[in-house]
N, C-alpha and C positions, 0 to 999 in steps of 0.2 A: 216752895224752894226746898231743897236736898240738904239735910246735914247743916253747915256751915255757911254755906256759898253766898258770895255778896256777885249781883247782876251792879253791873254799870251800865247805863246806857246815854251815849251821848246826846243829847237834847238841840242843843246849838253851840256851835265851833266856830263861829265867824266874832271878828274882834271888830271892836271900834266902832260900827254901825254895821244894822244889816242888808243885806243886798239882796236882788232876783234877779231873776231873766233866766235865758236859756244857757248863758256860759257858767250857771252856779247853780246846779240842776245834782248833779253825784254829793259836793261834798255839804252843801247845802249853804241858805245863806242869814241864820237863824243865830242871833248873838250868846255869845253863852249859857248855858245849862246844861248841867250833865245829872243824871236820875240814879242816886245807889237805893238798892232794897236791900235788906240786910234783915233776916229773921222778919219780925213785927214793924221795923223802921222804916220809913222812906224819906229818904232824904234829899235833897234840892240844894247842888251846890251852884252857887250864883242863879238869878233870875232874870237872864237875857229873853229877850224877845223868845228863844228855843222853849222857855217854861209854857207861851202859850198854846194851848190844847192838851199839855199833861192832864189827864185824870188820875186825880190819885186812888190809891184800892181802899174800898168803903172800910178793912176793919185796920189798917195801917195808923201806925202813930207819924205823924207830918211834922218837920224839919225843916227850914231853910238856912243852910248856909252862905252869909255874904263873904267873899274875898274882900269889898272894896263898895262904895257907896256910888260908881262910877256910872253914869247913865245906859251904858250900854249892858252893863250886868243886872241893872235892875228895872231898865224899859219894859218889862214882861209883867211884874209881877201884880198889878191891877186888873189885868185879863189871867191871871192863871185861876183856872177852877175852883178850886181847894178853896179860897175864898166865901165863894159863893153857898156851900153851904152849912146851914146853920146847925152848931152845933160843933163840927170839927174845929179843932184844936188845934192850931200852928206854930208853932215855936219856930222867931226868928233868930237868929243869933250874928251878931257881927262888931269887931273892936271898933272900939271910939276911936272915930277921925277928926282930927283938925278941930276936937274939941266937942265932937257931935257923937251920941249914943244910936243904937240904932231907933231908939221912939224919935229922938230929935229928926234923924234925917228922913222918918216914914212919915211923921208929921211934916217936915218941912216939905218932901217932893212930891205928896199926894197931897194935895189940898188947892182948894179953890183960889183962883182962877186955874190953879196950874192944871189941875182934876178936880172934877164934880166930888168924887167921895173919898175922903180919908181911907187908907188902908184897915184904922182900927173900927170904921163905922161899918165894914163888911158883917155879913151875917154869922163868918166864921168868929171864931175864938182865938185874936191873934195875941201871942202872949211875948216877950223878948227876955231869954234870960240872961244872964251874965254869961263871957267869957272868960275862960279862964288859959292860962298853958296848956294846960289839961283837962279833959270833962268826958263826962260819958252822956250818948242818947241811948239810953236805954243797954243792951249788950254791942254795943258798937261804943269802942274807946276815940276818941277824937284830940289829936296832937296838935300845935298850933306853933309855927314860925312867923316872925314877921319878914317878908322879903322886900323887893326894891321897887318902889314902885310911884311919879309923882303922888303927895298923898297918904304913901300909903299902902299896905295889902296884905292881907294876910293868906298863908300857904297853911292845907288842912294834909292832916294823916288819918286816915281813917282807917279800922281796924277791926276786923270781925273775925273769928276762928283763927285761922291760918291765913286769912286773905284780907291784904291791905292795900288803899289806894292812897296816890299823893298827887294832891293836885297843886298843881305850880303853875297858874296863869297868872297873866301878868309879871311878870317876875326878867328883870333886866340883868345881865351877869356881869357890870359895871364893878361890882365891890367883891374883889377876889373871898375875901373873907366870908358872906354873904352865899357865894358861891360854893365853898366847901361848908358850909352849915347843910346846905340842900343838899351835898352830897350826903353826908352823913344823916342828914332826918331822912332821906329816901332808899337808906339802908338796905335791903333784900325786900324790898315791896313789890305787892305783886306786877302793880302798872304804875308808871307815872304818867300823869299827865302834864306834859309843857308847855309852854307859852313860843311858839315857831314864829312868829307874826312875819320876821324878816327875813329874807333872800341875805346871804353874809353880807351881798356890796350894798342893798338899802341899807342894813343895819348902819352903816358906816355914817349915812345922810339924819339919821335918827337916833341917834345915840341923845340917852336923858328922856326917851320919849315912855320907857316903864316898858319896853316888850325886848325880846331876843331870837333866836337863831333855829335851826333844828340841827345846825353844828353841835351847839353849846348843850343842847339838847340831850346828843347823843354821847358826849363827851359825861355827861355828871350823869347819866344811867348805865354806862360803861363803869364808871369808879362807883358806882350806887349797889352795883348787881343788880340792878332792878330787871324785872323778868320781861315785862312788855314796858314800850315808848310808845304815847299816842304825842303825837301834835297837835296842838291847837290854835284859838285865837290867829284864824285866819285872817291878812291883810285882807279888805272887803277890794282890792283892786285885782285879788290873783282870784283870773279864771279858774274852772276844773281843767283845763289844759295843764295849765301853768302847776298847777297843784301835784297835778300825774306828774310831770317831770319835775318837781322838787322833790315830790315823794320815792321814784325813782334813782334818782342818785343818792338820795339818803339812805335808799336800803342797799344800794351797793356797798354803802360803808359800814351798814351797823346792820343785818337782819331780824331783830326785834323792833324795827320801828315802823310805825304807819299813821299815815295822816288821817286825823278824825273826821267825820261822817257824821252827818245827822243821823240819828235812828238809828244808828250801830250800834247792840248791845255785848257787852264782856262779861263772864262767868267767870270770877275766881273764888278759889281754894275748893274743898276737899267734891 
């Protein structure tokens, strides 16, 4: 990598559960995970079903970032590679939910009968350190919001050189207050990434349900200055059809915005 430059690349973009078939073929149907490399870092924001078949790079320091302990962000992470072999070092990191640390909930959701093997009995070196407001992996600074979410969720900034991401999945724009925080943590970043999941008139059927708009979307990357808008956390019911003509009319109204792809990578800063 060049200079500064942080690659994104999106892993899995489909919300709630994942899908196939021939109508989920372009945007893909692979639950959360997006892959930043940054310098010597790679890091693994959520661990949807999209984490599996990542290989990580043999001299990278390995990361996982949790939003949320929520099944569909961490259905992946028992088959992701990185695991498997021994000796790599992974650092999980995710806020206490509902009382539960992230060892509580990797011991509660990998273990027998639920899985044959505990996440910590892998051959890897899985280590979980504390969150904080603030923290650094390594030269990448990491910002931390909590947004709306049942549960729970936390929203990351991540920050290398000149070139910063914000991921904003799962994130509901029910609490006006809530909503101008994200505006202001998504301040001149390079991309943000949001949580699209609903078409405005489902949203209306789904309110409380923890997802939002790619109105809302464009509305708080408009007041953000944010330089790119990906969409995420696709409804697992909206075809690639359906997805072209959402994404369609959203970029008649905002031309920084595009709906996310599996396997799509982003190069930002110098």
């Amino acid at each position: 990598m060049n200079g500064e430059q942080m690659t994104v690349t999106t892993l899995g973009v489909r919300g709630s559960v994942p899908v196939s078939g021939a109508d989920f073929q372009e945007f893909g149907g692979a639950t959360t995970c997006v892959k930043i490399v940054a310098g010597n870092e790679e890091i693994y924001l959520d661990a949807g079903s999209g984490i599996v078949g990542a290989h990580p790079m043999r001299e990278s320091n390995l990361s996982i970032l949790l939003t949320h302990p929520h099944l569909d962000h961490m259905i992946g992470l028992p088959f992701f590679y990185g695991l498997s072999e021994k000796g790599r070092k992974i650092e999980v990191y995710m806020k206490k939910r509902n009382g539960l640390g992230v060892q509580d909930v990797l011991r509660y959701l990998y273990t027998p009968p639920l899985w044959p093997l505990g996440v910590f009995d892998y051959p890897a070196d899985v280590r979980t350190p504390n969150v904080w407001e603030e923290f650094r992996i390594g030269q990448v600074s990491v910002e931390t919001m909590d947004g709306v979410h049942p549960g729970g969720v936390t929203i990351f900034r991540l920050t290398y050189g000149n070139a910063s991401v914000v991921f904003a999945t799962d994130f509901e724009h029910s609490d006006e207050k809530k909503v101008e925080e994200l505006i202001s943590f998504s301040k001149d970043c390079s991309l943000l990434i949001y949580d699209g999941q609903y078409t405005d008139e489902k949203y209306e059927c789904c309110r409380g349900f923890g997802h939002s708009t790619a109105t809302v979307g464009i509305q708080i990357a408009r007041k953000a200055n944010a330089r790119r808008l990906l969409i995420t956390h696709h409804d697992p019911e909206c075809t690639d059809r359906m997805l072209r003509q959402m994404e369609n009319e959203a970029q008649e109204k905002y031309d920084k915005v595009r709906f996310a792809r599996c396997g799509e990578t982003f190069t930002l800063g110098k």
